[in-house]
ROLUM-191767 format. One record per residue: x, z negated, y of N, C-alpha, C in turn; residue in one letter. Coordinates in steps of 0.2 Angstrom, whole numbers, plus 5000, padded with zeros to 4 digits. Layout:
# residues N
XZYXZYXZYA;...
# end
This chain:
# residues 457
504250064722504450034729505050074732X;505450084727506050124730505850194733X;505650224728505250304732504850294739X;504250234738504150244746504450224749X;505050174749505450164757505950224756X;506050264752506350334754505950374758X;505150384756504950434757504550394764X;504650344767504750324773505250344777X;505650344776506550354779506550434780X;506150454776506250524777505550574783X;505050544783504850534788504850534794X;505150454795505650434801505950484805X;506450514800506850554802506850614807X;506050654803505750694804505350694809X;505150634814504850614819504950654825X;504550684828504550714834503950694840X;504350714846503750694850503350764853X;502650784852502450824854502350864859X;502050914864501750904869502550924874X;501950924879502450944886502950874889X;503850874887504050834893503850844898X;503850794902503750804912504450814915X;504250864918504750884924504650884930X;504950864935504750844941504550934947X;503950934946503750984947504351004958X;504551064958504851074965504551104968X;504251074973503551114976504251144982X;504451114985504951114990505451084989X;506151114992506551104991506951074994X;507550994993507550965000507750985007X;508051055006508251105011507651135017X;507251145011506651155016506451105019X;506151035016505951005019506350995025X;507150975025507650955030507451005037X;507151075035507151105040506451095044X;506051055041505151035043505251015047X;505650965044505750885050506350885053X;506650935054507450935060507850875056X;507950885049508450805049508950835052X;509550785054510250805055510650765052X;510450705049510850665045510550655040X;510850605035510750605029511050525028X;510650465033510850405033510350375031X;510350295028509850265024509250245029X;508650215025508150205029508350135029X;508250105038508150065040507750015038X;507749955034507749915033507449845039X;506649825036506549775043506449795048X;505949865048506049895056505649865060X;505249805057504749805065505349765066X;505749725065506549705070506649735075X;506749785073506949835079506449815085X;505849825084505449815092505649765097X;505949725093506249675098505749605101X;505449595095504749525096504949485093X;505249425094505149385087504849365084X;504349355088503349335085503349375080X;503549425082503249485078503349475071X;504249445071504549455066504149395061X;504149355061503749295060503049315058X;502749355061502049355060501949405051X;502649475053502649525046502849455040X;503349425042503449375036502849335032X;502649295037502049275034501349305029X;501349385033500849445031501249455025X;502049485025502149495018501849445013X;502049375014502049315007501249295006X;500649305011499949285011499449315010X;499649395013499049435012498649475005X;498149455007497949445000498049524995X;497949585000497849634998498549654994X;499249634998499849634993499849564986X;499249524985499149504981498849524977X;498349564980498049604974498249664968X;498849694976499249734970499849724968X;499849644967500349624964500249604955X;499549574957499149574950499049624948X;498949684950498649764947499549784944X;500049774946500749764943500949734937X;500549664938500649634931500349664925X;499549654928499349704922499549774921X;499949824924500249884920500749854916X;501149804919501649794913501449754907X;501049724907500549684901500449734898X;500049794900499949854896500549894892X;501049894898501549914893501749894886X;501949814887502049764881501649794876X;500849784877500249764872500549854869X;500549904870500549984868501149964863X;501849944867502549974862502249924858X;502049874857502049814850501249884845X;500949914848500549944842500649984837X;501349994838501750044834502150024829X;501949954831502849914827502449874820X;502649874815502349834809502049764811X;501449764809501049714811501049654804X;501149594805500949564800500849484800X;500549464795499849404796500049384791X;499649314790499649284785498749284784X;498849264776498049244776498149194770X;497649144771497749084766496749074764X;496449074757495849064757495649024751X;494949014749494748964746494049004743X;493749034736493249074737492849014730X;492149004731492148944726491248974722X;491049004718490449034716490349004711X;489748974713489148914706488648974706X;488448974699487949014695487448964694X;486748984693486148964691486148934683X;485648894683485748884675485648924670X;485348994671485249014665485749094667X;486149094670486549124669486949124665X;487549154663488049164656488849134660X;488549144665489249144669489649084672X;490149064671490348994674490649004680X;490448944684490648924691491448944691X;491748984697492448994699492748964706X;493248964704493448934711494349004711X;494249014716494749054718495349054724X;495949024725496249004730496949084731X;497049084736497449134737497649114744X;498649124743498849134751499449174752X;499649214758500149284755499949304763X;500549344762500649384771500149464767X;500049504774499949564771500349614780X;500449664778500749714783500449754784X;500449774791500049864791500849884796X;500749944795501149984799501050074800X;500850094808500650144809501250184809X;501750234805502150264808501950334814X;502450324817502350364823502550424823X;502450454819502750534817502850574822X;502350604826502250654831502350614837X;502250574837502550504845501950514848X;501250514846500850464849501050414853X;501250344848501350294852501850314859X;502450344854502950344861502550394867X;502150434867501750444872501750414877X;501150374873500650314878501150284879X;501850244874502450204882502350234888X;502550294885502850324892502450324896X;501850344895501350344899501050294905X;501150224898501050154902501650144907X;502350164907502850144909502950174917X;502350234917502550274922501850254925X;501450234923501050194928501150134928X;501550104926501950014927502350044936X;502650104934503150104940502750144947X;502250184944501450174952501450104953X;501250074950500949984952501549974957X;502049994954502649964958502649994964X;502650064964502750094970502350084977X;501550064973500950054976500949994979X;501149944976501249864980501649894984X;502149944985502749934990502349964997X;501950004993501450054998501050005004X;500849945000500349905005500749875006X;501149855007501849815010501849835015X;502049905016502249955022501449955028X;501049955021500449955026500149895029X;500149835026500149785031500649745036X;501449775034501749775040501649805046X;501349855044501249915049500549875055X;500049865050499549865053499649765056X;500049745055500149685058500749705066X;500849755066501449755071500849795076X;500549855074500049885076499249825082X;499349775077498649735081499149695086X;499549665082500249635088500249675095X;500549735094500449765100499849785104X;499449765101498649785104498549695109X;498949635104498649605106499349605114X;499949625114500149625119499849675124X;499749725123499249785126498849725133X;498349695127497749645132498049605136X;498649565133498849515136499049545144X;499449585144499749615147499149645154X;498549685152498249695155497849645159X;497749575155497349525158497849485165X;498649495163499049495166498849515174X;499049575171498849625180498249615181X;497649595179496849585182496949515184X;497249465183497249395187497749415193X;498449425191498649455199498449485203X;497849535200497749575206496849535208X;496649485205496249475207496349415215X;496949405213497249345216497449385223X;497749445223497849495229497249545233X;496749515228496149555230495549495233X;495749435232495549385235495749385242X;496449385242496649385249496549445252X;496349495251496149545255495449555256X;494949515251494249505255494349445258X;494649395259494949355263495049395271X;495449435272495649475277495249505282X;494849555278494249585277493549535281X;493449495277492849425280493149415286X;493649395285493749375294493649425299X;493849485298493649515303493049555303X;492649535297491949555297491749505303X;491749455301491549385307491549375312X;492349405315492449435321492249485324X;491949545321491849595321492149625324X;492749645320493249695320493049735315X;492649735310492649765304491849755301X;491549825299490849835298490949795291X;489949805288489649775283489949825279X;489849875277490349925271490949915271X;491249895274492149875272492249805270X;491649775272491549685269491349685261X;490649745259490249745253491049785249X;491149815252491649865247492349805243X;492449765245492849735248493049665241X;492149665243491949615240491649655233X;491649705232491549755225492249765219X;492749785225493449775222493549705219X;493449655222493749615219493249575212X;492749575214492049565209492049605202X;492349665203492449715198493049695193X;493849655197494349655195494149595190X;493649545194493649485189493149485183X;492849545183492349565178492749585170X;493449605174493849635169494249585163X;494349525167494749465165494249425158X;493649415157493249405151493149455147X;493249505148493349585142493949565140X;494749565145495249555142495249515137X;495149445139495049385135494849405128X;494349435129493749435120494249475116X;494549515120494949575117495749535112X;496049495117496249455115496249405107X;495749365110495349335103495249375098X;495049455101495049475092495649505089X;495849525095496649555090496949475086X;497049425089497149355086496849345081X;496249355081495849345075495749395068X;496049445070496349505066496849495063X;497349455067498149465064497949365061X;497749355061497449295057497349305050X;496849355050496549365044496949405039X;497749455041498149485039498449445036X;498749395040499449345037499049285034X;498249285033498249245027497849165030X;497649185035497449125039496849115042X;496349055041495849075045495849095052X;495349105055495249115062495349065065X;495048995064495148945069495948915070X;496348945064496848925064497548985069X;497049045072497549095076497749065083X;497848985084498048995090498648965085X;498948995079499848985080500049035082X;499749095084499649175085499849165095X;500449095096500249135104500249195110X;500049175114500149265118500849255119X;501049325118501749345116502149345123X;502749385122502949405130503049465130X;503049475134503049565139502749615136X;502749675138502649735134503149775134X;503749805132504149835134504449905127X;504649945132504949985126505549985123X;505549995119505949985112506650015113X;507149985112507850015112508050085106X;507550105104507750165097507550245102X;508250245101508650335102508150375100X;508150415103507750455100508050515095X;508650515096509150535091508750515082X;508650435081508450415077507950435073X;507650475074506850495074507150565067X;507750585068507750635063508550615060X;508750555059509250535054509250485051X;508750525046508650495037508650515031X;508550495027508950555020508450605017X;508750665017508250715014507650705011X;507850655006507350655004506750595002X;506750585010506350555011505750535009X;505450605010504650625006504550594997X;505150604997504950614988505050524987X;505450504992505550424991504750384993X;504450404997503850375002503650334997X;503450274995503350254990502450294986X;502050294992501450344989501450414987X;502050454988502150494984502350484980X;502950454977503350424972502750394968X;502150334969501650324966501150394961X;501150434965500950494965501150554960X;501550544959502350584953502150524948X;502350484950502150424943501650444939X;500850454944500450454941500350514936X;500750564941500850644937501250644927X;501550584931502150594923501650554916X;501350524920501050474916500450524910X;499950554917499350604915499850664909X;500550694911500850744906500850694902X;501250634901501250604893500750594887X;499950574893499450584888499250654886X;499450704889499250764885499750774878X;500350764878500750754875500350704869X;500050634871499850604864499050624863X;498750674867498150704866498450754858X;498950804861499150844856499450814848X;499650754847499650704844499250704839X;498650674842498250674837497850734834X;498150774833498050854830498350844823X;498650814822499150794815499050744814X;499250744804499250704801499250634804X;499150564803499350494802499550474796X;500050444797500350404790500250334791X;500150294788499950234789500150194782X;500450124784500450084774500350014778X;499950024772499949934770499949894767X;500249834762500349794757500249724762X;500049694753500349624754500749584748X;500949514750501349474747501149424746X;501049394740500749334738500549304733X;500049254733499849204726499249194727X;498849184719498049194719497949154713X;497449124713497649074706497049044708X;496749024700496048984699496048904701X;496648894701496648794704497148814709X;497148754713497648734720498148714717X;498148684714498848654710499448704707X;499048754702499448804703499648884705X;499348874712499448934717499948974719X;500548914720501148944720501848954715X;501448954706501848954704502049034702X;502649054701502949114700502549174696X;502249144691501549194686500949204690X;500849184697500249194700500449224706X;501049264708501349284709501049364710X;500849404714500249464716500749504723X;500449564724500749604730500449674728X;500549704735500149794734500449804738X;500449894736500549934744500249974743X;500050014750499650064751499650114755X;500050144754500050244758499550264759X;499550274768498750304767499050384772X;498750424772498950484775498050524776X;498150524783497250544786497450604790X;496950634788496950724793496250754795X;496350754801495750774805495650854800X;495050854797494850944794494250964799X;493650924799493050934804492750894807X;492950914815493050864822492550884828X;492250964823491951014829492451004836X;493051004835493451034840493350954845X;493350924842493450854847494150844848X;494650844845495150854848495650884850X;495250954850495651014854495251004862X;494650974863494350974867494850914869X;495050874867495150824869495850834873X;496450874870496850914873496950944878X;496050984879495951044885495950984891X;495650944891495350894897495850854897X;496350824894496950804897497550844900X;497250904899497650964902497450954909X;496850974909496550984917496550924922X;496750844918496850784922497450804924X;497850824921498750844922498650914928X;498350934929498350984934498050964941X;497350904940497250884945497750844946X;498050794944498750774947499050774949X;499250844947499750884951499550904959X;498850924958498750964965498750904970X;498550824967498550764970499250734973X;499650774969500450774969500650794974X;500550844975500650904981500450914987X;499950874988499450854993499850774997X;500050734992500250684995501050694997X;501450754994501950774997501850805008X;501250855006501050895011500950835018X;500450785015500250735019500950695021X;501450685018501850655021502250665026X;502550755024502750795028502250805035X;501950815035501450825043501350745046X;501350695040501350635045501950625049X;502550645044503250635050503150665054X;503050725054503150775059502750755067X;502050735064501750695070502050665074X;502250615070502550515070503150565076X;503650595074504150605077503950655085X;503350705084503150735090502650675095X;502650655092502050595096502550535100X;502950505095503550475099504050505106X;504150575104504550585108503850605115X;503450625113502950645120502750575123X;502650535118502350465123502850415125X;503550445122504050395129504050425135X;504250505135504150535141503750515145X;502950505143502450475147502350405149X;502850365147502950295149503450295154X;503850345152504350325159504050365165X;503750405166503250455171502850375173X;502550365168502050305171502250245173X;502550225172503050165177503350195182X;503650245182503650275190503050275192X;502450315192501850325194501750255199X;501850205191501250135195501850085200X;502450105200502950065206502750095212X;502750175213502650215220501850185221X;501250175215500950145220500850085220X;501350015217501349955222501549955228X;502050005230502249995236501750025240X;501450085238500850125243500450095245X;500250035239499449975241500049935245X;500549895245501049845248500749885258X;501249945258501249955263500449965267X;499950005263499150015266498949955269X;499149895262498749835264499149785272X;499849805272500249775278499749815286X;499649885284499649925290498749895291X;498349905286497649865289497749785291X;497949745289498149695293498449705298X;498549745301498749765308498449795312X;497949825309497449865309497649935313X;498149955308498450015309498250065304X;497750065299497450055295496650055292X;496050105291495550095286495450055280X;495050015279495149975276494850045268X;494550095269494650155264495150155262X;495550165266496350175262496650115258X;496450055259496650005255496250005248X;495650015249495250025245495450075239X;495750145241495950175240496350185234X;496850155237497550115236497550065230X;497050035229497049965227496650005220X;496250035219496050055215496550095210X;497050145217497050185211497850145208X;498150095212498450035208498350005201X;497649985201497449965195497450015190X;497250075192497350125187497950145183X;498550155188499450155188499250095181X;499350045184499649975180499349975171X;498550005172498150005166498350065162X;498650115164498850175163499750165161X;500150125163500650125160500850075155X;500250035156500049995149500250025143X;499450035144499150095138499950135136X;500250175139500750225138501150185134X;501550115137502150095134501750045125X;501050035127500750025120500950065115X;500650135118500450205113501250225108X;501850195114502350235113502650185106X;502650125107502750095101502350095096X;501650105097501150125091501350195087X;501750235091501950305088502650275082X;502950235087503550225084503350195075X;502950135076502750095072502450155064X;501950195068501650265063502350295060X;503050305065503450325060503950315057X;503950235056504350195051503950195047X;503150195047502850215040502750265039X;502750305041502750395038503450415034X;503850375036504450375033504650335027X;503950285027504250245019504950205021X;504950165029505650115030505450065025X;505850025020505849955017505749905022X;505249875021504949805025505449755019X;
# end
């Protein structure tokens, strides 16, 4: 006994882990990347961006989505189970041991020679794989770095059903907004066919400026039940995110205003280097990289020896009574040591193909660095062109309230075509629906690039 727990220990000692460490491959370096994306600073990422937008609905709506949605529940459980995987692997390597307790009891035929037995026995036994070349520690590793994907990845959908609830939010302001100006203006457009009739009846004013009149406003009211529907589905959408049935989104009220967001556009390039590498789907992405190297590591593993022993300790005796006396008293141990000689190359094949998963990992590595980099760059050119175009467009549609204001005074005076109001009135509706859309898109971009940036919700 004493020789094998030496020649255990010496073993032990001699244990190595196989196979390629992981290195955190440098595709780029954070210099370059700083130079991709104009950072200028090197400050933490904003924390709770949709805060910033300045809704409190809003803020309420992401809370809820965080704690409800089911998709962040999903990969809350694909989390547990990597770490249950973890667990289950480190215990495969560690001494295993049982108890076993039994009763064996064999009657002979009459013309046998042999007398009936009875046989009792109970006693632990042990197995133990020693982990020579680090197989097992491998596979930890292996499980440990996809234990921290799952992590990464829950953070991933987190980001992403914030996003995508701040995203239908502003769609559903977008409607509100626009169903907004289509009642006002139907209500302005009433009293201009109001106007209109009357001097149709008088005959101050032909049948085409009455029909036309009566087009404009019949047109604007056609609009108000599309807004509506539009409404109901974004409500019904941001329902189904934070976790709630449909019948239940009138807690989902119409919000207030549409307005642009207080963030500098300074903000857009001051965040830390290394941004990219932090995005949580990247960081998932690396994980998944370190993980696929480990296995090739416990691929290479299995090219050698196993040592393995096992024993037991116990009592075995012909009557129950005396099972457990000192003289009945039994134990073994057993060294086993097994080596692949003829495998037909199954596990050098087995090495080659966890090589090749380890390469496509890599390129999958590098690709989700690539995508992240171009999605900032977007987020950050998209932002800054669609504020520009908001503030252009709220000019636009002021100069023509006042244009229709003043047309529609000068034709009740009949200083004035009622063409010109028509005119006017039209291309009013366009301005308001037009600067809509613009001050929507500008926060939509924004929204794209608190997520392209990996902000912590």
């Amino acid at each position: 006994m004493r020789n094998i727990s030496g020649c255990i220990l010496i073993l032990l000692c001699v244990a190595c882990n196989v196979g390629p460490d992981y290195v955190r491959p440098d595709f780029y370096d954070e210099a370059t990347m700083a130079r991709e994306l104009h950072l200028k600073e090197n400050r933490p990422l904003p924390e709770k961006w949709y805060r910033r937008l300045g809704y409190l609905q809003l803020d309420d709506l992401v809370e809820k989505g965080l704690q409800n949605n089911t998709d962040i529940h999903a990969a809350i459980e694909r989390l547990y189970r990597a770490r249950a995987a973890l667990r289950i692997n480190q215990a495969e390597y560690l001494p295993q041991v049982g108890f076993k307790g039994g009763y064996d009891y064999e009657k002979y035929g009459k013309n046998s020679d042999a007398v009936d037995s009875h046989y009792y026995s109970a006693g632990f036994d042990a197995s133990w794989e020693l982990d020579l070349w680090g197989k097992g520690r491998r596979q930890t590793e292996a499980d440990e770095a996809a234990a921290l994907a799952a992590e990464y990845t829950l953070q991933d959908v987190r980001n992403v059903i914030a996003a995508e609830i701040a995203a239908d939010y502003i769609g559903l302001l977008q409607n509100t907004e626009n169903l907004r100006f289509a009642e006002q203006n139907a209500r302005l457009q009433q009293e201009i066919f109001a106007t209109v009739s009357a001097k149709y009846k008088s005959g101050l004013s032909n049948e085409t400026s009455y029909r036309e009149a009566q087009y404009l406003l019949e047109n604007t009211r056609a609009q108000i039940p599309q807004y509506r529907a539009e409404i109901e589905k974004y409500k019904n959408a941001l329902a189904a995110i934070i976790g709630i049935l449909p019948a239940e989104s009138d807690t989902v009220k119409l919000p207030q205003k549409l307005s642009l967001p207080a963030v500098a556009e300074a903000e857009l390039f001051d965040f830390p280097l290394c941004v990219v590498r932090l995005r949580p789907d990247v960081a998932a992405a690396e994980q998944k990289l370190a993980a696929q190297n480990a296995l090739v590591g416990a691929a290479v593993a299995e090219l050698y020896p196993d040592v393995s022993i096992s024993g037991l300790w116990g009592y075995a005796a012909s009557s129950g009574g005396k099972l457990l006396r000192s003289s009945n008293r039994n134990y073994n141990y057993a060294p086993l040591l097994t080596l692949p000689l003829l495998d037909w190359n199954k596990l050098q094949n087995n090495v080659k193909l966890q090589e090749s998963a380890r390469r496509e990992t890599l390129e999958n590595y590098k690709q989700a660095v690539l995508n992240a980099i171009t999605e900032i760059r977007n987020a950050q050119t998209a932002y800054e062109a669609s504020k520009t175009v908001a503030r252009n467009q709220y000019a636009a549609w002021h100069n023509m309230q006042t244009a229709a204001e003043l047309t529609q005074k000068k034709y009740a005076q009949g200083l004035a075509e009622f063409a010109d109001v028509m005119r006017t009135q039209q291309n009013l509706v366009a301005a308001q629906r037009e600067y809509v859309a613009a001050v929507a898109q500008t926060i939509q971009n924004l929204i794209a690039f608190y997520k392209a940036i990996g902000a912590p919700v």
